[in-house]
C-alpha positions in Angstrom: 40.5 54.4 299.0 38.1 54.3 302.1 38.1 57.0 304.9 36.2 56.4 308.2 36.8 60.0 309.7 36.7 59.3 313.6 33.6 57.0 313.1 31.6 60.0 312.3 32.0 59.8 308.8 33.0 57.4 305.9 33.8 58.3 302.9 35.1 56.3 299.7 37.1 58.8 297.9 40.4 59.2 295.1 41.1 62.2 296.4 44.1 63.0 298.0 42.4 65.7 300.7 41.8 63.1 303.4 45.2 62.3 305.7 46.2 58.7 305.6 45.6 58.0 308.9 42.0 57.7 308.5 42.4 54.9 306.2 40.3 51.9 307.3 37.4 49.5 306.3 33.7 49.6 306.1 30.7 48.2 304.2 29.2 51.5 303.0 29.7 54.6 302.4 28.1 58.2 303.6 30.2 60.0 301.0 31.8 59.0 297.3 34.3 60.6 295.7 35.3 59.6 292.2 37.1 59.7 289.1 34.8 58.0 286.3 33.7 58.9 283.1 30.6 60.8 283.5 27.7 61.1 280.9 24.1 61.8 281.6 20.4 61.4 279.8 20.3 64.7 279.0 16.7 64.6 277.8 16.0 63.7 281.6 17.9 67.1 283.3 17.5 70.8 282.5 19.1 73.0 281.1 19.6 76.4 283.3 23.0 77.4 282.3 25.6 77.3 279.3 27.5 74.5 281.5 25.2 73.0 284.1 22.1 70.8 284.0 20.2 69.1 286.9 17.1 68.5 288.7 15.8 65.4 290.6 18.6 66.5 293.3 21.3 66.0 290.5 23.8 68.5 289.1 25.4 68.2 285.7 28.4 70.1 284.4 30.3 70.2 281.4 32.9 72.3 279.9 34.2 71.6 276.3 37.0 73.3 274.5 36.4 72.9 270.4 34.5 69.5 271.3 37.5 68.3 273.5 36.3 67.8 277.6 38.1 69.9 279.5 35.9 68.9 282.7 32.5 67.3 283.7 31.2 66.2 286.5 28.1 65.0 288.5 26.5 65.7 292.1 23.7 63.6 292.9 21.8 63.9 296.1 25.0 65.9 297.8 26.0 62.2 298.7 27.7 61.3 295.5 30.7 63.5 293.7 32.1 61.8 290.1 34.4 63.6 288.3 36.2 63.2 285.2 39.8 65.0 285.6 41.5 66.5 289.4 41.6 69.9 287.8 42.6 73.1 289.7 40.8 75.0 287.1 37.7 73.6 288.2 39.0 73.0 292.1 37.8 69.5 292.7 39.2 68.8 295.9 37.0 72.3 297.5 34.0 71.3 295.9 34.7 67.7 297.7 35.4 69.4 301.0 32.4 71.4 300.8 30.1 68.2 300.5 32.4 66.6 303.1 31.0 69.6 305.8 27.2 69.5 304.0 27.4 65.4 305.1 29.4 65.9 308.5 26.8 68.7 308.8 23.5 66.1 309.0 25.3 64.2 311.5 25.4 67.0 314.3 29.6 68.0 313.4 31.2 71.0 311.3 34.6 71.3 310.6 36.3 74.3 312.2 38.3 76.2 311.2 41.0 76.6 314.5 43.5 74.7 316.5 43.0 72.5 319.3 44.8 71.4 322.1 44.6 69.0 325.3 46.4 69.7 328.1 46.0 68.8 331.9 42.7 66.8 330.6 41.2 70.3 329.4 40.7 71.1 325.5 41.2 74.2 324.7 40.0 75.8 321.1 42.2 78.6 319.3 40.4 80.8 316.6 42.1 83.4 314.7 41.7 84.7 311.0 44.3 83.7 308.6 47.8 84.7 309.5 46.9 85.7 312.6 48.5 83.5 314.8 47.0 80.5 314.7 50.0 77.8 314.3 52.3 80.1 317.0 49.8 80.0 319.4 48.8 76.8 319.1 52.2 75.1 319.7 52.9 77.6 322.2 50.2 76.4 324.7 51.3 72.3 323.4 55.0 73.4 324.4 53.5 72.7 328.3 52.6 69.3 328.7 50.1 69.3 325.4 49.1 67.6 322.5 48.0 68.7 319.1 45.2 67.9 317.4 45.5 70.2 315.0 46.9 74.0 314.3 44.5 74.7 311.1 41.4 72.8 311.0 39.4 70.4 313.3 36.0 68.7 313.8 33.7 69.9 316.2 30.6 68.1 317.6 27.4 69.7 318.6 28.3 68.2 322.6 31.7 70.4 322.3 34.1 67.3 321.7 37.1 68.4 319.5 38.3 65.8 317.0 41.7 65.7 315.0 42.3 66.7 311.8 45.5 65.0 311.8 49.4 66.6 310.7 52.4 65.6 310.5 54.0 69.4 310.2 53.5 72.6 311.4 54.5 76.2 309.3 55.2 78.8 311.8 56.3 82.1 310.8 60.0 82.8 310.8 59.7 86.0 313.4 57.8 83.9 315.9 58.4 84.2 319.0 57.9 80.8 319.8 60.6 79.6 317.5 63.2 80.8 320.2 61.5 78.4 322.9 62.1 75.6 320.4 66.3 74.9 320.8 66.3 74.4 317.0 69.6 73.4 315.3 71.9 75.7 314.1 71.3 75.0 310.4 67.5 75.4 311.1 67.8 78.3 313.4 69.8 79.8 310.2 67.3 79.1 308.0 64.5 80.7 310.0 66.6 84.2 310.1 67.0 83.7 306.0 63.8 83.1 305.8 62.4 86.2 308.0 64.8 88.4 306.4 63.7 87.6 302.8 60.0 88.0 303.6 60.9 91.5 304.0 62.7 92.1 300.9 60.1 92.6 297.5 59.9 91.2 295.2 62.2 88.2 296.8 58.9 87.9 300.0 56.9 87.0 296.5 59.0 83.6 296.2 60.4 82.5 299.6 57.6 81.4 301.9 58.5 83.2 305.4 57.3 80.0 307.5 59.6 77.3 308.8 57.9 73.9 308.8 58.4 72.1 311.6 57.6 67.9 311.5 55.7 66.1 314.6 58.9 65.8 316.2 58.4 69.5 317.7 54.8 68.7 319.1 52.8 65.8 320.2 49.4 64.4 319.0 46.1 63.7 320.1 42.7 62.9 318.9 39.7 64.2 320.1 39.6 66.4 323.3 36.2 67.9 325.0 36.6 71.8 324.7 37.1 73.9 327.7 37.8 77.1 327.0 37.9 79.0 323.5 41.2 81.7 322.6 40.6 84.0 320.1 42.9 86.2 318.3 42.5 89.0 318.8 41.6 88.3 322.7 37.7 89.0 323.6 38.0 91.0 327.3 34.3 89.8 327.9 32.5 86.3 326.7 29.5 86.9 324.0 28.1 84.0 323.1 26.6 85.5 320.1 30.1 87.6 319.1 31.6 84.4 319.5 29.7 82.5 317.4 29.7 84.6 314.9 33.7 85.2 314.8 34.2 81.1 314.9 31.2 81.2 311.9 32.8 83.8 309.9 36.6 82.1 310.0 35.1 78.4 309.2 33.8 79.9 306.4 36.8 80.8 304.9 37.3 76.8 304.0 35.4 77.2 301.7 36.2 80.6 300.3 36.9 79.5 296.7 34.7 81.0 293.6 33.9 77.8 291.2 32.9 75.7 294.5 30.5 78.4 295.9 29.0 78.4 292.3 28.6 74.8 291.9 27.2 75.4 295.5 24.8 77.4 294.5 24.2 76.0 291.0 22.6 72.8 292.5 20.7 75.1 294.8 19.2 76.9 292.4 17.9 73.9 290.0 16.8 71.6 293.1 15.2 74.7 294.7 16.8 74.2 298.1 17.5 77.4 300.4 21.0 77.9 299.9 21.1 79.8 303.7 21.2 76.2 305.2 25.0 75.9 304.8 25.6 78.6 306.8 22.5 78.6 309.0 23.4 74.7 310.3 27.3 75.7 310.5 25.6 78.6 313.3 23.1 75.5 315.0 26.0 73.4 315.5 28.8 76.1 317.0 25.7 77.4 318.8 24.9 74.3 320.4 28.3 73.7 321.0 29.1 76.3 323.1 26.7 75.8 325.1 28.6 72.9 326.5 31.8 74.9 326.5 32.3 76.0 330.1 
């Protein structure tokens, strides 16, 4: 399948990780994603690990269980991912969306992880950690003439232009405030209260999820937005640029928070001899730059 994310990137991928809605046509390619079978010339790569081989801005890795493939896979030039199984063990889909930012990187964009609205022609950014807020507050501020581009995760360009990372539902916790502002039906209203009051309950909070999901019927959509003003949870009383950097730096970075990626990450690093500080250091240039255009 082919993706052209917001003309900014294209990317031919397998992968389920991309929403549908990007779906579209193009010649080539900035970005491949695919299942194949993958074998090497191993007489050509080195050997620096039990599993991994590479070199020539190439990584090779291969994980056999009594001779029987239980994964490989091959990196070349952080342009090309092939794979041979979608395996959790191995998390394909985060090592894909780590190469996803590494190419939307080059081009001046990082993904971000916030929501973003537009309301009254002003964009406004919303930054808080993991469950701590994020979704409420976004569809809070939407409830007043806005539109959603996204409550988890967006694109940002080094010029401060927000773009969507589309959704078609929202999970807001089930002791939101914002939930009463909502006139949900009964049976939904119902199962919000269920929902709350088995969150508090152990070991039951362990198997119901204490969000209600609410569909794009709640909340409407928008694209890309030029950011005005940045809310973060918990509020800043005075504006930092260098505070606020850092806070939008250190929650992005929590897309990527998974152990095999950051390995693989680091793997290919390590045989290519490439600084592995880029990653974060051209996450910093571009939110940097960015707010500088943020009024």
């Amino acid at each position: 399948m082919k993706y052209n994310i917001h003309n900014i990137l294209k990317i031919e991928s397998d992968l389920n990780i991309f929403p549908k809605s990007f779906l579209g046509e193009f010649k080539n390619a900035d970005l491949i994603i695919k299942k194949k079978k993958v074998e090497i010339n191993k007489n050509n790569c080195k050997k620096f690990s039990l599993k991994f081989f590479g070199g020539n801005n190439e990584l090779y890795f291969e994980s056999y269980f009594y001779g029987y493939p239980l994964n490989k896979f091959l990196i070349k030039n952080l342009k090309e991912f092939y794979y041979l199984k979608h395996s959790k063990r191995y998390n394909i889909g985060a090592i894909a969306r780590m190469l996803f930012e590494i190419n939307l990187l080059k081009k001046g964009y990082t993904l971000v992880h916030a929501g973003a609205i537009e309301r009254n022609n002003r964009g406004y950014l919303i930054v808080a950690f993991p469950e701590g807020g994020k979704s409420s507050t976004t569809l809070s501020l939407s409830l007043e003439n806005g539109k959603i581009l996204s409550d988890e995760m967006i694109i940002l360009s080094e010029k401060g232009i927000a773009y969507s990372w589309p959704t078609e539902k929202i999970k807001i916790y089930s002791g939101s405030e914002i939930l009463k502002k909502l006139n949900l039906p009964l049976k939904r209203e119902f199962e919000s209260k269920f929902r709350y009051i088995i969150s508090k309950i152990p070991p039951l909070h362990r198997v119901i999820d204490a969000n209600l999901t609410l569909n794009s019927g709640y909340f409407q959509t928008a694209n890309r937005v030029k950011i005005n003003e940045i809310i973060t949870l918990p509020k800043i009383q005075k504006y930092d640029k260098e505070f606020l950097t850092n806070r939008i730096l250190a929650n992005t970075l929590t897309l990527f928070d998974y152990n095999f990626p950051i390995k693989v990450f680091h793997a290919y690093c390590y045989v290519n001899g490439i600084d592995p500080s880029f990653f974060v250091n051209e996450i910093k240039a571009v939110l940097s730059k960015a707010l500088d255009k943020i009024k």
